[in-house]
Backbone as ProteinMPNN parsed JSONL, in Angstrom:
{"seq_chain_A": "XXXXXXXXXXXXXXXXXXXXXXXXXXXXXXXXXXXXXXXXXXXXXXXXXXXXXXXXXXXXXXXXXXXXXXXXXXXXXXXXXXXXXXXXXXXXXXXXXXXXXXXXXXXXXXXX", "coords_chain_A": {"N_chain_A": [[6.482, 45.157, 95.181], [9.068, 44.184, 95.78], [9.917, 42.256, 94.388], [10.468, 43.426, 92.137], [12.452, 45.051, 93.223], [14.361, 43.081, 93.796], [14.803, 41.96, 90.961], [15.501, 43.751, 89.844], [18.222, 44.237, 91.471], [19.564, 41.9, 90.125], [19.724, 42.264, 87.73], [21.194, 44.488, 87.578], [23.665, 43.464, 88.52], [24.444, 41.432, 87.254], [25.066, 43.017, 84.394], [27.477, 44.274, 85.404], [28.939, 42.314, 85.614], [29.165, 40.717, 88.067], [27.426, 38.487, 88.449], [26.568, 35.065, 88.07], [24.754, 34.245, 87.157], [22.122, 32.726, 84.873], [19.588, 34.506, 82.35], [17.424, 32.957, 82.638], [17.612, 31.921, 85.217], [17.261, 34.331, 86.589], [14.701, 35.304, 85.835], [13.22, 32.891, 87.405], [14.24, 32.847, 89.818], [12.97, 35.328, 90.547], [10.375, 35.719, 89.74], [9.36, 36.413, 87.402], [8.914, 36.248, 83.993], [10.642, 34.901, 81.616], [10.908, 36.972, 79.0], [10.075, 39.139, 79.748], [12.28, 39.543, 81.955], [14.358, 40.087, 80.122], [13.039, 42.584, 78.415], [13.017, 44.143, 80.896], [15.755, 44.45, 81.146], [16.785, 45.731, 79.383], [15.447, 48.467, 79.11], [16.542, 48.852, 81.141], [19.486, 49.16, 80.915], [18.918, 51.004, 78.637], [17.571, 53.232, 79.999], [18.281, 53.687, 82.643], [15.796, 52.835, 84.815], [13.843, 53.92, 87.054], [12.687, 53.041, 90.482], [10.363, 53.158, 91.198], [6.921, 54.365, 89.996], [6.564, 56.402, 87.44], [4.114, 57.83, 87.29], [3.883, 58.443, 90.152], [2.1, 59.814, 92.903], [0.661, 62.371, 90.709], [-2.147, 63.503, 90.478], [-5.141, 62.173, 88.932], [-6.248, 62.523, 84.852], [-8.547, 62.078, 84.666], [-9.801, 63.021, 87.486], [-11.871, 64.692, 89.182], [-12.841, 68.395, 89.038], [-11.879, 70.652, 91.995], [-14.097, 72.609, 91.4], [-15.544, 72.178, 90.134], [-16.577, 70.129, 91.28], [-17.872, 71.325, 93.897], [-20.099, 72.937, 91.944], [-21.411, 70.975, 91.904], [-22.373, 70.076, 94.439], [-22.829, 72.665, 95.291], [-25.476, 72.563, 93.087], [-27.086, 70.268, 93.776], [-27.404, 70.839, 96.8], [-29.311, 72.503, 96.49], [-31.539, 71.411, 95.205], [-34.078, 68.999, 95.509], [-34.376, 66.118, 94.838], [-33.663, 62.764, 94.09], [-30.739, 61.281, 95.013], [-30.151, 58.958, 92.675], [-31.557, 60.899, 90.821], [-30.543, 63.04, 90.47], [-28.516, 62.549, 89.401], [-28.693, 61.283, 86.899], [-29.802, 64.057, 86.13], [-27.66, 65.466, 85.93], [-25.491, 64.179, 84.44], [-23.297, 64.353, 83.604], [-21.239, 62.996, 84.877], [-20.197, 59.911, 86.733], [-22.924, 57.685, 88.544], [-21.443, 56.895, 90.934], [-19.092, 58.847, 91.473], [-20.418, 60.94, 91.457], [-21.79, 60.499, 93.959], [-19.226, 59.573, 96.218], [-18.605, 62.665, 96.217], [-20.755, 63.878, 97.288], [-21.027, 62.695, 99.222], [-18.183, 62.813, 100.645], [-18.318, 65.628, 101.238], [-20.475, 65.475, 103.321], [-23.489, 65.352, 102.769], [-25.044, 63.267, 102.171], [-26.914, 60.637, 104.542], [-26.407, 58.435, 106.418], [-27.081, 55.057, 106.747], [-28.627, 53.016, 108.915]], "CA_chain_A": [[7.629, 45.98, 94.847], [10.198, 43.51, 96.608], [10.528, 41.469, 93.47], [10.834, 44.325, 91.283], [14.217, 45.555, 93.485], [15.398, 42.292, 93.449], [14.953, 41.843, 89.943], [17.073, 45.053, 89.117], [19.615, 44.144, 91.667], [20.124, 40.747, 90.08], [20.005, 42.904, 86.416], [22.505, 45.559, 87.727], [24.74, 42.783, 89.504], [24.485, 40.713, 85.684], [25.32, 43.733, 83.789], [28.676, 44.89, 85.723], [29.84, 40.41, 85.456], [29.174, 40.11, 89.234], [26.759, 37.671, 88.693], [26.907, 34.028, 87.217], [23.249, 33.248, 86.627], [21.573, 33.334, 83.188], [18.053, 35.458, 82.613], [16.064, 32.262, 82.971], [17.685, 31.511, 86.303], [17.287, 35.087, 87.262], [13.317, 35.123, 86.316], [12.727, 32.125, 88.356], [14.17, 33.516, 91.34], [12.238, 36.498, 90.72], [8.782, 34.97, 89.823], [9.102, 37.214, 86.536], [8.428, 35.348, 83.088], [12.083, 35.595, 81.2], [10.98, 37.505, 78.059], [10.026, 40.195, 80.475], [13.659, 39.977, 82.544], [15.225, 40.804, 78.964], [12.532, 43.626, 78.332], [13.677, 45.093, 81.452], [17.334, 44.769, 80.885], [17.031, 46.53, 77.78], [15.057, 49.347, 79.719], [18.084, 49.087, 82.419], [20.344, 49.918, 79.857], [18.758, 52.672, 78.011], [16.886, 54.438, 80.595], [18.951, 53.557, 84.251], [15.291, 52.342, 85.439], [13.703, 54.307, 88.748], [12.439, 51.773, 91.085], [8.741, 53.93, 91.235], [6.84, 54.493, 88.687], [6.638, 57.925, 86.929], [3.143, 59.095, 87.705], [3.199, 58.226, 91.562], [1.729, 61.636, 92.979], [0.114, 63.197, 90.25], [-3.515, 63.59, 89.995], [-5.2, 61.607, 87.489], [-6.965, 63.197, 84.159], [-9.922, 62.253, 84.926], [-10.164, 63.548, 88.231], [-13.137, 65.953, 89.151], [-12.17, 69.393, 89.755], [-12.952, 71.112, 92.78], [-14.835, 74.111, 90.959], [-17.147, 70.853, 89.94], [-17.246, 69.429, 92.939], [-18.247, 72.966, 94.128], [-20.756, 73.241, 91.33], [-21.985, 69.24, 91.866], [-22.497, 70.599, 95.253], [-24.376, 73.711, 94.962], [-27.116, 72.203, 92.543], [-27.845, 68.708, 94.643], [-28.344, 71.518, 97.852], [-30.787, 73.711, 96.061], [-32.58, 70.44, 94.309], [-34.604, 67.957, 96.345], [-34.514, 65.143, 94.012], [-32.751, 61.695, 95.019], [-29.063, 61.132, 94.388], [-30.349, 58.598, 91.277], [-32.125, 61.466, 90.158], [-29.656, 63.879, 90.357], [-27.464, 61.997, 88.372], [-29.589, 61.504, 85.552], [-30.463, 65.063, 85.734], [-26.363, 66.184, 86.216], [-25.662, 63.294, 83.048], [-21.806, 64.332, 82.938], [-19.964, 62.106, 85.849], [-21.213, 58.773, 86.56], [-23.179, 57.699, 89.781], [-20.078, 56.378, 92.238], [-18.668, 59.934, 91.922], [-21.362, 62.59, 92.604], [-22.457, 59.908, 95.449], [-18.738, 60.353, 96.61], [-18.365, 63.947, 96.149], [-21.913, 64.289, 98.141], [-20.792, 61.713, 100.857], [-17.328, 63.828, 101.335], [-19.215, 66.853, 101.825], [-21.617, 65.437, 104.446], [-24.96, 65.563, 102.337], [-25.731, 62.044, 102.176], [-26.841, 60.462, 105.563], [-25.934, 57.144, 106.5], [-27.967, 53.955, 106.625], [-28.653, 52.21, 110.293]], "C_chain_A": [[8.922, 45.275, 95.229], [10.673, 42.994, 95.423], [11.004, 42.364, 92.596], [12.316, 44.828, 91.366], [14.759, 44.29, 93.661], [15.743, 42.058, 91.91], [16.302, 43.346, 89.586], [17.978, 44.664, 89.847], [20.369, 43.168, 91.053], [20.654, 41.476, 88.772], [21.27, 43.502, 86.821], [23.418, 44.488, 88.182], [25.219, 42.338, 87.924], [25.084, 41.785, 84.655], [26.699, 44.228, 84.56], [29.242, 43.147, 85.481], [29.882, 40.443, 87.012], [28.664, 39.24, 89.421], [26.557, 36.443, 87.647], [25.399, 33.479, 86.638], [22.65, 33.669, 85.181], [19.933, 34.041, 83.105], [16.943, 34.444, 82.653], [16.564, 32.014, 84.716], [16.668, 32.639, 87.038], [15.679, 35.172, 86.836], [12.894, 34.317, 87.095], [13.244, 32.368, 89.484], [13.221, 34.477, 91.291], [11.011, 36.485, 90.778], [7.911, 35.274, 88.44], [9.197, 36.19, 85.043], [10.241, 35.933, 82.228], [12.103, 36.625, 79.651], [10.724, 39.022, 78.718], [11.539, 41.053, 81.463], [14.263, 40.847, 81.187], [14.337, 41.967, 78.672], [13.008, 44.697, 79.551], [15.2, 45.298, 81.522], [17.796, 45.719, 80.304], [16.594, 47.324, 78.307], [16.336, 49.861, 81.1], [18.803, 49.626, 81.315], [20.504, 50.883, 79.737], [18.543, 53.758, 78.755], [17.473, 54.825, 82.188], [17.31, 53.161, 85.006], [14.753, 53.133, 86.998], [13.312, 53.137, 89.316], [10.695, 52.048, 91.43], [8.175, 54.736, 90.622], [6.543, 56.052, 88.67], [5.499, 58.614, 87.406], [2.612, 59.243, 89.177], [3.068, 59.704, 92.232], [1.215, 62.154, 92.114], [-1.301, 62.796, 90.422], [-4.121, 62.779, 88.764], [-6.278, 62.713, 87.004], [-7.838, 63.287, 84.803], [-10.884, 62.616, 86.236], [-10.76, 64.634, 88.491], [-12.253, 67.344, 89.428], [-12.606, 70.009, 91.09], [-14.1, 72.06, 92.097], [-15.929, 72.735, 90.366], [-17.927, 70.234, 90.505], [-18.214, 70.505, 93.288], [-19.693, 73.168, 93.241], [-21.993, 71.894, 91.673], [-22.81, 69.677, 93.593], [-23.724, 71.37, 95.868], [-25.585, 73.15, 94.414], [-27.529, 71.179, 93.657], [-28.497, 69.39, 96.282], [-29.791, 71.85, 97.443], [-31.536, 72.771, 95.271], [-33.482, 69.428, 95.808], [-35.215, 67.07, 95.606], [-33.349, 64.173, 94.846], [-31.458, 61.651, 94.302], [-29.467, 60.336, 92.359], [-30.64, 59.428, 90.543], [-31.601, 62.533, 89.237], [-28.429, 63.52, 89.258], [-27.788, 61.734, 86.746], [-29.798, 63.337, 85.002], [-28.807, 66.192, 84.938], [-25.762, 65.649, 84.825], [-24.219, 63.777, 82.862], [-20.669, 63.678, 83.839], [-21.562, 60.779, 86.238], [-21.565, 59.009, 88.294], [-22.413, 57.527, 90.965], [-19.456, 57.869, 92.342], [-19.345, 60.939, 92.086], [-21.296, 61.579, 93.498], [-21.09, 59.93, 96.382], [-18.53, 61.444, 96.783], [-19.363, 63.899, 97.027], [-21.267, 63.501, 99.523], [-19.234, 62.42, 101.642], [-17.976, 65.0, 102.079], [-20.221, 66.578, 102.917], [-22.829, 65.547, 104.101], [-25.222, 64.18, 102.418], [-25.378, 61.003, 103.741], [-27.171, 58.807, 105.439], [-27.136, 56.448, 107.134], [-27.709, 53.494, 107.861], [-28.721, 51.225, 109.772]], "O_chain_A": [[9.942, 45.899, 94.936], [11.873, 43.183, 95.225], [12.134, 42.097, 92.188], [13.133, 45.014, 90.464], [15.986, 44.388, 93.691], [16.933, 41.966, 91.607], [17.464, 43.563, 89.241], [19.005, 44.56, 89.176], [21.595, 43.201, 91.167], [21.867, 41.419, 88.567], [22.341, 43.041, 86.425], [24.484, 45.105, 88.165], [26.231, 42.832, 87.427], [25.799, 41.17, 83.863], [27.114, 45.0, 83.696], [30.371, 43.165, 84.99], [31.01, 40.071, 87.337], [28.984, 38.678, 90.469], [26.39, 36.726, 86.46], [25.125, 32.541, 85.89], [22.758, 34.746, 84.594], [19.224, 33.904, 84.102], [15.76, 34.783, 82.695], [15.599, 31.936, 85.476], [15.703, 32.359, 87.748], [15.104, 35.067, 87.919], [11.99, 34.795, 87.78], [12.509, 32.008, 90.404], [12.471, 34.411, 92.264], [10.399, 37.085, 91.661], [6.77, 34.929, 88.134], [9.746, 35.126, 85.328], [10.777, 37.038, 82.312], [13.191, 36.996, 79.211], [11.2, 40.003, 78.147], [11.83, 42.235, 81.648], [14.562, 42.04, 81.236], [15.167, 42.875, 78.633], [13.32, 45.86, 79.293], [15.709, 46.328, 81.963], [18.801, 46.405, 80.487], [17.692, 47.834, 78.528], [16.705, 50.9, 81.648], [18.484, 50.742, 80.906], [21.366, 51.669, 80.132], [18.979, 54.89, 78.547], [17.241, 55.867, 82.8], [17.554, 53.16, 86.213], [15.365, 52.83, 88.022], [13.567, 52.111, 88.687], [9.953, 51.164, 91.859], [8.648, 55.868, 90.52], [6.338, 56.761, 89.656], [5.595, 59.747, 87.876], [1.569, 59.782, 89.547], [3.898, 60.593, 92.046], [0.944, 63.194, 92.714], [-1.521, 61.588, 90.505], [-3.538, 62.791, 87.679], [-6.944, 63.47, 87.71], [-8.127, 64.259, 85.501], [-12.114, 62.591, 86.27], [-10.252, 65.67, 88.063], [-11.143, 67.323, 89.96], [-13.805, 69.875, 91.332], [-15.176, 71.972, 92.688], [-17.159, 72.796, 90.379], [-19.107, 69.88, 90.493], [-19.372, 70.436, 92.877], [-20.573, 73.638, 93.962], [-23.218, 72.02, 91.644], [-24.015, 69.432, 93.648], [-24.778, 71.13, 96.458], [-26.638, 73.178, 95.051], [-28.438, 71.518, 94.415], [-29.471, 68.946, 96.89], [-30.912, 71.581, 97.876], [-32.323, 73.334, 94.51], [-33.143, 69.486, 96.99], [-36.446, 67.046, 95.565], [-32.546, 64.473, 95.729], [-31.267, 61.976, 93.131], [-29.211, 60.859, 91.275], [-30.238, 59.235, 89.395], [-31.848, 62.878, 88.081], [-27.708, 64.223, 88.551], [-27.142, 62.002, 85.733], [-29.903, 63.74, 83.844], [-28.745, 67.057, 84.065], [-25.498, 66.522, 83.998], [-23.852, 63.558, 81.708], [-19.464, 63.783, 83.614], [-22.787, 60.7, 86.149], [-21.063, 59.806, 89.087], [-22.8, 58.056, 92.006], [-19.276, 58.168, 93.523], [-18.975, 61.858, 92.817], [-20.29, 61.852, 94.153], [-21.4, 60.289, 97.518], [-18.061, 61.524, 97.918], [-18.773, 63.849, 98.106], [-21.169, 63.963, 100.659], [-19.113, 62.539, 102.861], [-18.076, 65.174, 103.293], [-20.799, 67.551, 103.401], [-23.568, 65.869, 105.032], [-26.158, 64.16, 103.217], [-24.256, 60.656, 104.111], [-27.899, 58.184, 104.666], [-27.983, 56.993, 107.841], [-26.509, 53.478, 108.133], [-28.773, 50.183, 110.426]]}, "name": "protein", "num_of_chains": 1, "seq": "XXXXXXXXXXXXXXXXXXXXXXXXXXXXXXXXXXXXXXXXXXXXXXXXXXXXXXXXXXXXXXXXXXXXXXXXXXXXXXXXXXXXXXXXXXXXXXXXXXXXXXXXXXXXXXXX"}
């Protein structure tokens, strides 16, 4: 993220005439490729630019719900089949997330 706020300060400095360098100087200070400095210029411009991106904090789609979790939950108690099994049997989230969801919850006991 360091290069990113230097890159805009060098943009914002370049865009008021405070600054004498041209957009190849100012990618090679930055480390940024120069067809990309001018893509964000043009985004400086139009949009004023935050410095963090738009979806930091939300939830993603594809995140389980609890009421699934909850449901993912309930069956794998009341079954006594193995996690592989369960997953095959459950067939709508892949294996890495029931086996988290179970390992939050405290059902799956750890390996010596």
């Amino acid at each position: 993220m360091k290069k990113r706020k230097q890159l805009l300060y060098f943009l914002e400095k370049k865009l008021a005439n405070d600054l004498n360098m041209t957009y190849v100087e100012i990618a090679n200070a930055t480390g940024y490729h120069p067809k990309y400095v001018l893509r964000m210029k043009k985004k400086f411009i139009k949009q004023g630019l935050p410095l963090k991106h738009g979806n930091v904090g939300k939830k993603p789609i594809s995140a389980i719900s609890p009421e699934e979790e909850e449901k993912i939950v309930n069956l794998y108690k009341r079954s006594n089949a193995s996690i592989r099994r369960f997953v095959q049997f459950y067939n709508k989230r892949s294996y890495s997330c029931i086996y988290n969801v179970l390992k939050k919850h405290g059902l799956i006991a750890k390996k010596l």
